[in-house]
C-alpha positions as CSV (number, residue, x, y, z in Angstrom):
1,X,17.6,-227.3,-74.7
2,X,14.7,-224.5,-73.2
3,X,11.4,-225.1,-72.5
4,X,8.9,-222.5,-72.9
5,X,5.6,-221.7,-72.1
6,X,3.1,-219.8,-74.1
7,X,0.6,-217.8,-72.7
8,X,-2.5,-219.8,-73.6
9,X,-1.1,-223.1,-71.5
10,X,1.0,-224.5,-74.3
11,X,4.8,-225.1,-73.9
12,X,7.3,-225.4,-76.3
13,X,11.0,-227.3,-76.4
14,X,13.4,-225.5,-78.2
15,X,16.8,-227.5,-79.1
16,X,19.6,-225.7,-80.9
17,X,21.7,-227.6,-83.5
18,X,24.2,-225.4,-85.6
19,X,22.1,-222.6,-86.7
20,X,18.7,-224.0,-86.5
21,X,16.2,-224.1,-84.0
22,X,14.0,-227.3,-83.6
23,X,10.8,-226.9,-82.1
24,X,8.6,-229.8,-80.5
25,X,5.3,-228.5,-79.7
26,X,4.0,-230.3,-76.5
27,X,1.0,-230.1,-75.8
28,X,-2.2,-231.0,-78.1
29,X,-4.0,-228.0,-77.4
30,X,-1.8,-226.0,-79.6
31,X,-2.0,-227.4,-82.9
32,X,-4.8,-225.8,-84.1
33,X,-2.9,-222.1,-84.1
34,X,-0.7,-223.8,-87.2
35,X,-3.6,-224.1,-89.1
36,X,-4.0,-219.9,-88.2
37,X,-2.9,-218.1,-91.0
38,X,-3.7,-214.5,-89.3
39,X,-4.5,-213.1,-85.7
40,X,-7.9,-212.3,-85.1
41,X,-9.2,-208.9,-85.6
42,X,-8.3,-206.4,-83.1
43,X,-5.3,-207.9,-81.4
44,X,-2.5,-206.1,-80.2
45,X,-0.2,-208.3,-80.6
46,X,-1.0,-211.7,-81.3
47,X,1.5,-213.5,-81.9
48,X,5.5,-214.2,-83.0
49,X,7.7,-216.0,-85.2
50,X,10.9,-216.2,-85.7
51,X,12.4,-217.1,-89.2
52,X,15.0,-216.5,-91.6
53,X,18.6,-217.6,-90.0
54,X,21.0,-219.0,-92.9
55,X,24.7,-218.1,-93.6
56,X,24.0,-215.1,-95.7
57,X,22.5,-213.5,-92.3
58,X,23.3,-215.0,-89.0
59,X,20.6,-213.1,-87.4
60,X,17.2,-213.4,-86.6
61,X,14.0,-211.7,-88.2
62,X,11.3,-211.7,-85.8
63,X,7.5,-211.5,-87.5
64,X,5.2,-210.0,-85.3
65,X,1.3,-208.8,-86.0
66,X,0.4,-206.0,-84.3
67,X,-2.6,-204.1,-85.4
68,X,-3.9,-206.8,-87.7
69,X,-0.8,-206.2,-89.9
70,X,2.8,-208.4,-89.8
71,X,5.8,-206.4,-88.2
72,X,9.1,-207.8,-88.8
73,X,11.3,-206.9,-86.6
74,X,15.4,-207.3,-87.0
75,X,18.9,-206.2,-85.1
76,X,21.0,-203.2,-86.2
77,X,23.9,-205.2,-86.6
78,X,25.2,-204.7,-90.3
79,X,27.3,-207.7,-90.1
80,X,24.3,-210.1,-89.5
81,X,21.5,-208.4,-91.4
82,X,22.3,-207.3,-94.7
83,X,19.6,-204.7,-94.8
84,X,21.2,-202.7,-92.3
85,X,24.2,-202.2,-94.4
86,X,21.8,-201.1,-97.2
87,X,20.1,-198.7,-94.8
88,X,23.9,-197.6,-94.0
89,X,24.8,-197.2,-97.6
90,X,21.5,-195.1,-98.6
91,X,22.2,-192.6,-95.8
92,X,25.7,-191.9,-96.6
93,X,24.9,-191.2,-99.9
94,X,22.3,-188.7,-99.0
95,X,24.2,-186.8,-96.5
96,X,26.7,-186.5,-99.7
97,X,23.4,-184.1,-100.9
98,X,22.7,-183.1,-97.6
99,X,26.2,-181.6,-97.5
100,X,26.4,-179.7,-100.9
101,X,22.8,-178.4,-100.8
102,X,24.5,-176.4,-97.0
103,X,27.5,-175.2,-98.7
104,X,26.2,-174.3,-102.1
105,X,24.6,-171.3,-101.8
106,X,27.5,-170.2,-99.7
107,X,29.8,-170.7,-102.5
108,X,27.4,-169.2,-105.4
109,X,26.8,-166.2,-103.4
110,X,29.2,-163.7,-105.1
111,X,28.0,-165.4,-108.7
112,X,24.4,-165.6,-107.4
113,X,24.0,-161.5,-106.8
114,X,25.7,-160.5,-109.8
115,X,23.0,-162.9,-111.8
116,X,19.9,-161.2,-110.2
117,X,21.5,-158.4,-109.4
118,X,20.7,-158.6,-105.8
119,X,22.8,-157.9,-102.6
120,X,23.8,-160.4,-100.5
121,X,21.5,-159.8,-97.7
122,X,18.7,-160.2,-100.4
123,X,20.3,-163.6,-101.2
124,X,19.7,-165.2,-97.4
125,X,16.1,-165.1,-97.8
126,X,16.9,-168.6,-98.8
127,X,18.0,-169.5,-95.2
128,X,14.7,-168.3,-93.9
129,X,12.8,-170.4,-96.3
130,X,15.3,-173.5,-95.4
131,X,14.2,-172.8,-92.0
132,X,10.8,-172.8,-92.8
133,X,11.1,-176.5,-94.3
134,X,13.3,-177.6,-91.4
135,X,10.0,-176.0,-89.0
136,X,7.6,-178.3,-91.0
137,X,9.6,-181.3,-90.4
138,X,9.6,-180.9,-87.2
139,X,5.9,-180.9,-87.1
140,X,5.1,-182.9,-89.5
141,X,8.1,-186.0,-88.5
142,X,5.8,-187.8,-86.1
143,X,2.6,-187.5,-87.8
144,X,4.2,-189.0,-91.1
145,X,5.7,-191.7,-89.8
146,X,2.7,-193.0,-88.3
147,X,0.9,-192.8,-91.2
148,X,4.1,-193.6,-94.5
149,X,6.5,-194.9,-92.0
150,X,10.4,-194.3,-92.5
151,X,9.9,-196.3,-96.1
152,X,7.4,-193.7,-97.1
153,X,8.9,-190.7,-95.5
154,X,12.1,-191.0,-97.2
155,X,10.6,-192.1,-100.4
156,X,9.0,-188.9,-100.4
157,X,12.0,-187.2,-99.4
158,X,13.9,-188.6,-102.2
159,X,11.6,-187.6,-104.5
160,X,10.6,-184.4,-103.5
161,X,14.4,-183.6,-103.4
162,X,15.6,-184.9,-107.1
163,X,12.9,-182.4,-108.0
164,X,13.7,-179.5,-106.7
165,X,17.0,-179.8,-107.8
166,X,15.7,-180.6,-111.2
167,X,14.4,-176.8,-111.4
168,X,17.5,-175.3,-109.5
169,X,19.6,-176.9,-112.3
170,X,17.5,-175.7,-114.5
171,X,18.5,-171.7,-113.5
172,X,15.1,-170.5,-112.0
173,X,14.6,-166.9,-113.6
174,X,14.0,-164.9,-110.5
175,X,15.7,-165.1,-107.2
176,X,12.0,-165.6,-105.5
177,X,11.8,-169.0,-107.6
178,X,15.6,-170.0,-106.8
179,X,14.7,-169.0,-102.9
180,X,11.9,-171.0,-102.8
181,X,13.1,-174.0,-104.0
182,X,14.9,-174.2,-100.6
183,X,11.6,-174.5,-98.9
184,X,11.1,-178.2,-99.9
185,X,14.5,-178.5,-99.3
186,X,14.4,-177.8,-96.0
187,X,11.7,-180.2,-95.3
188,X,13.3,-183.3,-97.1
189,X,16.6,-182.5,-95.4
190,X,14.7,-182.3,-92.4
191,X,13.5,-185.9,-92.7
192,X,16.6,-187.2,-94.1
193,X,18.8,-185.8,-90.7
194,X,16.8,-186.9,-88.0
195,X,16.3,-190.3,-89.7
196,X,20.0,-190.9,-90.1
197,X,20.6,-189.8,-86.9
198,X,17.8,-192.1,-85.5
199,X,18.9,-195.5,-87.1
200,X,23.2,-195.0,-87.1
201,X,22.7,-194.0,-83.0
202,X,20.7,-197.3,-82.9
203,X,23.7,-199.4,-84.2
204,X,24.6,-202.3,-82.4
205,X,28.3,-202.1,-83.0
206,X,30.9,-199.5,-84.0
207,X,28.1,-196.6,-83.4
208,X,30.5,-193.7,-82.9
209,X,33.0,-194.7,-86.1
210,X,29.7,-194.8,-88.2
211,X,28.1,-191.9,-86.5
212,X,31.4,-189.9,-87.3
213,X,31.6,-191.5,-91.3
214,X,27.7,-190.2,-91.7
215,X,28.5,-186.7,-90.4
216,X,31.8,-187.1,-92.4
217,X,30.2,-187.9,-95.4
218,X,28.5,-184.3,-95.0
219,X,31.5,-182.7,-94.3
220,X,33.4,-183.7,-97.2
221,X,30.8,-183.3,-99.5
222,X,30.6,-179.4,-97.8
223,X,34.4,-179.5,-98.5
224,X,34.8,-180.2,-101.6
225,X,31.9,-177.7,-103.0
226,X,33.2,-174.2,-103.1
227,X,36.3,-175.6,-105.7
228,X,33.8,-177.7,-106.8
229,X,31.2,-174.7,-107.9
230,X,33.9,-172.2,-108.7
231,X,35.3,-174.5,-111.4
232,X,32.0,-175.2,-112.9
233,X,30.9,-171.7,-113.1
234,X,34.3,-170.4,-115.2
235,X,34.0,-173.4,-117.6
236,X,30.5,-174.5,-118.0
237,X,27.7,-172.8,-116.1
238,X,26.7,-172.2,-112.6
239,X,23.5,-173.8,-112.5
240,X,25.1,-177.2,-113.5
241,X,26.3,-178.1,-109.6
242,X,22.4,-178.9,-108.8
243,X,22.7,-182.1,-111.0
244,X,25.1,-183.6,-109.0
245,X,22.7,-183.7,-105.4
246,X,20.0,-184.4,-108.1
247,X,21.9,-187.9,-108.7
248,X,22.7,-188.2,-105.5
249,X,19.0,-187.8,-104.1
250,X,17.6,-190.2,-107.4
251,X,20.3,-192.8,-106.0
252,X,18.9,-192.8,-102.6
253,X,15.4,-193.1,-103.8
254,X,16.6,-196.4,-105.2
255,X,18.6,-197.5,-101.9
256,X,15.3,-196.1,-99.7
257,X,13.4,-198.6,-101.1
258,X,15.2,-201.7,-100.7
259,X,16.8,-200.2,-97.4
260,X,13.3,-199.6,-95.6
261,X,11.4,-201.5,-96.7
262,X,10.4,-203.2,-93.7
263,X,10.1,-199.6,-92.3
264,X,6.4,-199.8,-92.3
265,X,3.9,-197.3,-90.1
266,X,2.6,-200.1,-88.4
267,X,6.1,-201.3,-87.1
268,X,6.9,-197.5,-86.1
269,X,3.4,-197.3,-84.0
270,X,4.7,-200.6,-82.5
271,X,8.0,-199.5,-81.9
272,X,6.8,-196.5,-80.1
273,X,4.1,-198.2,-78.5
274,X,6.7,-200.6,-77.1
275,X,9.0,-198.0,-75.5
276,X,5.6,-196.6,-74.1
277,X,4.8,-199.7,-72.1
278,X,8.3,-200.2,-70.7
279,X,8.9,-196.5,-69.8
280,X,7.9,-195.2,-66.8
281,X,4.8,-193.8,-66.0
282,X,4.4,-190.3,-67.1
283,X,6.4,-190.7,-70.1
284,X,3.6,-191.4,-73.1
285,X,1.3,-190.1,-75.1
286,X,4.2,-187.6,-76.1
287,X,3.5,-185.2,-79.3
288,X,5.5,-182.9,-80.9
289,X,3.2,-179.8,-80.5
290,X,2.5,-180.8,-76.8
291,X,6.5,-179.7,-76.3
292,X,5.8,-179.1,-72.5
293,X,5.5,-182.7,-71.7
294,X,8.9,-183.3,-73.6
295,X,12.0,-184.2,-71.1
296,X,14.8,-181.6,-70.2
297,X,17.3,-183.3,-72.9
298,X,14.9,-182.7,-76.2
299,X,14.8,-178.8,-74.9
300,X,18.7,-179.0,-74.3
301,X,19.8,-181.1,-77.6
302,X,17.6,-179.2,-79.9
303,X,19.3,-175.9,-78.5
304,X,22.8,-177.0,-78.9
305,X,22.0,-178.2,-82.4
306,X,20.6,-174.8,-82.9
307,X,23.6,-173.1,-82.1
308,X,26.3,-175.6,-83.4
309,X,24.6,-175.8,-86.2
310,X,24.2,-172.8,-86.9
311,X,27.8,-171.8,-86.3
312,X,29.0,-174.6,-88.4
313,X,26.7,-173.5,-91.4
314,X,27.1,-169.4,-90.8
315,X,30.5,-170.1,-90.5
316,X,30.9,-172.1,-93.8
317,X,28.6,-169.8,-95.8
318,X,30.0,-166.6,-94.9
319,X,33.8,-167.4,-95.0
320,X,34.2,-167.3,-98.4
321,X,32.3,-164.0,-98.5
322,X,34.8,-162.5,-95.9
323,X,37.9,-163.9,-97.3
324,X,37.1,-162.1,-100.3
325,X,35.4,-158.9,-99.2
326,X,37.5,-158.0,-96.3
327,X,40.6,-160.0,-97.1
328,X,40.7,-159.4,-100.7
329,X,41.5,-162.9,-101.7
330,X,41.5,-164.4,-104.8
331,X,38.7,-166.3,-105.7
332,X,39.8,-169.4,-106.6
333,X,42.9,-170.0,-103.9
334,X,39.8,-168.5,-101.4
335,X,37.9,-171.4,-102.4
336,X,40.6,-173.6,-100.8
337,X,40.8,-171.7,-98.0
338,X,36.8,-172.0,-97.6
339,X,37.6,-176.2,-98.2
340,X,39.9,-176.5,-95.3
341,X,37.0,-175.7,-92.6
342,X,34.9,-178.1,-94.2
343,X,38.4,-180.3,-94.8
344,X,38.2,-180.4,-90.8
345,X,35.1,-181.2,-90.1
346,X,35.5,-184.0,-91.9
347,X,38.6,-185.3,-90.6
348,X,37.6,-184.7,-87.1
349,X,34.4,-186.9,-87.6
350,X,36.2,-189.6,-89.6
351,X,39.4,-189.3,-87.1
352,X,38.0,-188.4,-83.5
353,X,35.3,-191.2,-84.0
354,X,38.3,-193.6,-82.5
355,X,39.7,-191.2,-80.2
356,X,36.1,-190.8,-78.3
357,X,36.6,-194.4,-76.7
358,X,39.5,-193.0,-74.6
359,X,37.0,-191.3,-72.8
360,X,34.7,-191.9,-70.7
361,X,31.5,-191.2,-72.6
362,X,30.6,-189.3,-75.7
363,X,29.9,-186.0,-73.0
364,X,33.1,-185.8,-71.9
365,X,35.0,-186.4,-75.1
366,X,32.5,-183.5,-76.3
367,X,33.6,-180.7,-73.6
368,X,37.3,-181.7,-74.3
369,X,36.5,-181.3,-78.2
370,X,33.9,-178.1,-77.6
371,X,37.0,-175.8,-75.8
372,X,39.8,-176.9,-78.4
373,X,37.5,-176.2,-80.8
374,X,37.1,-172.3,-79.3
375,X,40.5,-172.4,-78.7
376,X,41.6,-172.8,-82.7
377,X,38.8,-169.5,-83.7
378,X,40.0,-167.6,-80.8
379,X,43.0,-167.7,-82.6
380,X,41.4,-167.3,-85.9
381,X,40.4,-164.1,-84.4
382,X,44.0,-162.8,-83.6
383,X,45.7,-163.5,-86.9
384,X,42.4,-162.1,-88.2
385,X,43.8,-158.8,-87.2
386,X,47.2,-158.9,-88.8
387,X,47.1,-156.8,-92.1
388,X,48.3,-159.0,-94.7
389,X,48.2,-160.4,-98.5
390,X,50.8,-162.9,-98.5
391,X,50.5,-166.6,-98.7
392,X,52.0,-167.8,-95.4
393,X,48.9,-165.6,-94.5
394,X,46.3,-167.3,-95.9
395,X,48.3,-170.7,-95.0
396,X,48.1,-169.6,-91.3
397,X,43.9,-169.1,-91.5
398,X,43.6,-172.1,-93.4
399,X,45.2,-173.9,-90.1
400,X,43.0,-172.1,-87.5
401,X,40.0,-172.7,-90.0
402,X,41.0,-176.3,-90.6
403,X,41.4,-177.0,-86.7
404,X,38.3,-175.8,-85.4
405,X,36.7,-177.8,-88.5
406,X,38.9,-181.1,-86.6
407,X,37.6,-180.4,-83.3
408,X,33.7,-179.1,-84.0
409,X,32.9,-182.0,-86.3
410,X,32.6,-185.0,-83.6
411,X,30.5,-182.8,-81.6
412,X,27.1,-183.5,-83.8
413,X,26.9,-187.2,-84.2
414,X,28.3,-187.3,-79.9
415,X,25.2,-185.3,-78.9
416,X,23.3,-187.2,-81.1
417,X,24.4,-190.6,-79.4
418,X,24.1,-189.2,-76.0
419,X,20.6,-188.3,-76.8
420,X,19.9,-191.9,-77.7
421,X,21.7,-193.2,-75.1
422,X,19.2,-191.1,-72.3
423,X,16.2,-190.8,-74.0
424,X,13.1,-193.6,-73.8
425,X,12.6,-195.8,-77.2
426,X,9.3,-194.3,-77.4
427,X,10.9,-190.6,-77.8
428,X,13.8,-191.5,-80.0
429,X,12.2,-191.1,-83.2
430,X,9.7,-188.0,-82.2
431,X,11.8,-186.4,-79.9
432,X,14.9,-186.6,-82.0
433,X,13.7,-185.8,-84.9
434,X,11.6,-182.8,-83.6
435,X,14.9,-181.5,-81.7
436,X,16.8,-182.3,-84.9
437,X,14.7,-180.4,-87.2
438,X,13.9,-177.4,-84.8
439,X,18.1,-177.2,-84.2
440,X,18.6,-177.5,-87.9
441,X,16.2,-174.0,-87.6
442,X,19.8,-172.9,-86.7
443,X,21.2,-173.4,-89.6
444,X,18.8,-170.9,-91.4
445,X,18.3,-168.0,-88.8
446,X,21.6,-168.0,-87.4
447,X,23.5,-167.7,-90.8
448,X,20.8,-164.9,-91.7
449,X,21.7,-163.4,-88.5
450,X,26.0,-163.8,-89.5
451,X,25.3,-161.6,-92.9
452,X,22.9,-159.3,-91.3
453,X,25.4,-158.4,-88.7
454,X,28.3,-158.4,-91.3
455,X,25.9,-156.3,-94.3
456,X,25.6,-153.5,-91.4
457,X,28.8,-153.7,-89.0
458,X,30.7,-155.0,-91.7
459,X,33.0,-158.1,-92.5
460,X,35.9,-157.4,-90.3
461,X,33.8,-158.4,-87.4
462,X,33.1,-161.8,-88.6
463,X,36.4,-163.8,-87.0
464,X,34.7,-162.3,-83.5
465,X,31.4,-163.9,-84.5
466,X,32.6,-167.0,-85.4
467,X,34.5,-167.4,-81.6
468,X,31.8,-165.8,-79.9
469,X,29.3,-168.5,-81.6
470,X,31.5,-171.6,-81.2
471,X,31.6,-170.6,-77.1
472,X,27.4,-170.4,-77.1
473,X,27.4,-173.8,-77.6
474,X,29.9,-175.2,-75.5
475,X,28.5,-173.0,-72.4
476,X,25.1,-174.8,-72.9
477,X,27.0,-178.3,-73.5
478,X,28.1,-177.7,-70.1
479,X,24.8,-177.1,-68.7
480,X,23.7,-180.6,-69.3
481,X,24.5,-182.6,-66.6
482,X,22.7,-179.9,-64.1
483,X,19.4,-180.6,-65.8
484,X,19.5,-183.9,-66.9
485,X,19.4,-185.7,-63.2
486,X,19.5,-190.0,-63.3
487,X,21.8,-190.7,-66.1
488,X,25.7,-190.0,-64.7
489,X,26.8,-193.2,-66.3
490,X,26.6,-190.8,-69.9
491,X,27.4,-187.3,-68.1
């Protein structure tokens, strides 16, 4: 048995038995707020209720009204509330499109030029138009979920998405039209990453397994594309691989809006609002075009994300476009080739997820993971330079490919739970998703940037990119603990 008291002189007795709670009101004075049906107008918060414990969820929903609207409020624990798994289950499903819709244009490259009759250099307009949509939603995150919340946002998202695909399917007529359709793209995806990374680094349990099957769900999807288009281009027809995000992004639309749909803008303003008052002072009033009044780790994860994600994207777009150019592969076995990298980065987030609790925190296991990582495209780089058509050949980049795929693919979802882990609740949501969109920016200039450099030094340079890349963004990993002071327990 508790007793508490209220904060207009009631008190309450609380007795458990099993899974119920039994409340015995005390005092007189209180009865007439069960004849209230709503707070009065212009509350902050008025008042709370707890409700819905039975044996299909043995957790507790919390209603709250906040702004003269309910909030209900739950735990991220999957195995007590089954909307969490729901939430869990929409996500992975739209990192499946997530993943194709990175390694697509990658694999349609060689198809894509001879169709227009364009160069490839011509072709990567679409990155900067991806990163265009990736600079919206960075903008624009913050400002739409206060006003759609995370149930509107990716509703929209969804949406937006199975549309655009729709038209690429569809075989735009002009390169300008195909280009642009990644503009909208870029914005959903936008939405879609820094929400997934939001709510699976605000698990309650098994946050780095999930965290790794999320990021894994990416990577096989990634994997599994360039055999995926290469097949549907020499028996049906090119165009025909945008149906399959299409379904993808029409199933998450249906999953969004059971998933969130207590993901109201009300309930984000509160959430925010909350972390406001318990942060220190000095931390508030935060937006994401004030960026001067963000903390040293937004600045720091957005630039890592910018440079590991661009390597991870320039490095799966452009392989197949050097193993065929400058190595002289054939296209089909090439396509394999191209899969192990993305093979890896799947295995390493699926796989490493476990290994990570050796360590002592998700930095550490990152530095460790960062090097090896270098280590496998240094070696890339040497065999690189052997002269060869055989087999073994290709077997040996495959394994130099396929183990810096095992080692880099941890390294998103860690920095993504370190930044959770260090960052106030009223930045998590703004300040991730304004560092995840502006890294994602990485993903579209720095790819630009690895066929710029290969269109005019040519493709025989590319191994030397790829190692010089992957040690950008484990120099600045390393910086973190000299600028992020008060957290060593996660540094």
């Amino acid at each position: 048995m508790r007793k508490n008291s209220n904060l207009d002189g009631t008190s309450r007795e609380s007795f458990q038995v099993d899974d119920f709670e039994l409340n015995v009101i005390d005092n007189a004075a209180a009865l007439p707020l069960l004849e209230e049906s709503s707070p009065e107008s212009g509350s902050h918060v008025d008042t709370e209720e707890t409700f819905e414990l039975d044996d299909a969820s043995q957790g507790v929903f919390t209603k709250i009204w906040y702004q003269d609207e309910e909030v209900v409020m739950y735990p991220a624990n999957y195995e007590k509330v089954p909307v969490v798994r729901v939430q869990i289950a929409a996500m992975l499903l739209l990192f499946v499109m997530f993943g194709i819709t990175d390694e697509v244009n990658g694999s349609l490259l060689p198809t894509i030029t001879e169709y227009y009759n364009v160069t490839e250099l011509q072709v990567s307009v679409v990155y900067f138009l991806q990163l265009i949509g990736y600079m919206l939603a960075s903008g624009l995150n913050d400002i739409l979920h206060r006003k759609w919340g995370s149930q509107g946002v990716m509703t929209a998202s969804c949406i937006t998405a199975s549309l655009t695909y729709a038209v690429l399917a569809l075989k735009p007529f002009s390169l300008y039209l195909y280009a642009l359709c990644f503009l909208p793209l870029g914005l959903c995806i936008g939405f879609m990453d820094s929400t997934g990374n939001f709510y699976f680094g605000n698990l309650e349990i098994r946050k780095n397994e999930l965290m790794g099957l999320l990021h894994g769900m990416y990577g096989l999807a990634a994997g599994v594309t360039p055999p995926l288009v290469t097949t549907l281009d020499y028996y049906f027809d090119w165009s025909y691989v945008f149906w399959i995000p299409c379904f993808f992004a029409v199933a998450g639309l249906v999953l969004c809006r059971v998933a969130f749909r207590y993901e109201t803008p009300v309930k984000y303003r509160y959430v925010c609002d909350a972390g406001s008052d318990s942060s220190s002072e000095g931390e508030t009033d935060y937006k994401w075009y004030n960026l001067s009044r963000f903390p040293p780790m937004i600045y720091l994860y957005a630039l890592f994300l910018f440079l590991y994600l661009g390597t991870e994207i320039g490095v799966g777009t452009w392989l197949f476009t050097y193993l065929l150019k400058y190595q002289q592969g054939e296209r089909f076995l090439m396509s394999f080739v191209t899969s192990a990298f993305w093979s890896g980065i799947t295995v390493g987030r699926l796989g490493l997820g476990f290994v990570t609790k050796k360590f002592k925190n998700e930095y550490w296991s990152s530095v460790w993971y960062g090097w090896t990582c270098s280590l496998f495209f240094s070696l890339f780089l040497l065999i690189s330079m052997i002269n060869s058509n055989s087999n073994f050949y290709y077997f040996m980049l495959s394994v130099m490919i396929f183990g810096a795929g095992v080692f880099m693919g941890p390294l998103f979802p860690n920095a993504s739970v370190v930044a959770i882990q260090i960052l106030p609740k009223n930045l998590q949501v703004s300040g991730i998703g304004t560092a995840t969109a502006l890294g994602g920016c990485g993903a579209a200039a720095i790819t630009y940037g690895f066929g710029y450099f290969c269109k005019v030094f040519g493709f025989k340079y590319f191994p030397a990119l790829c190692f010089f890349a992957a040690l950008s963004f484990n120099v600045l990993w390393m910086l973190y603990p000299k600028f992020i002071k008060g957290h060593r327990e996660y540094l």
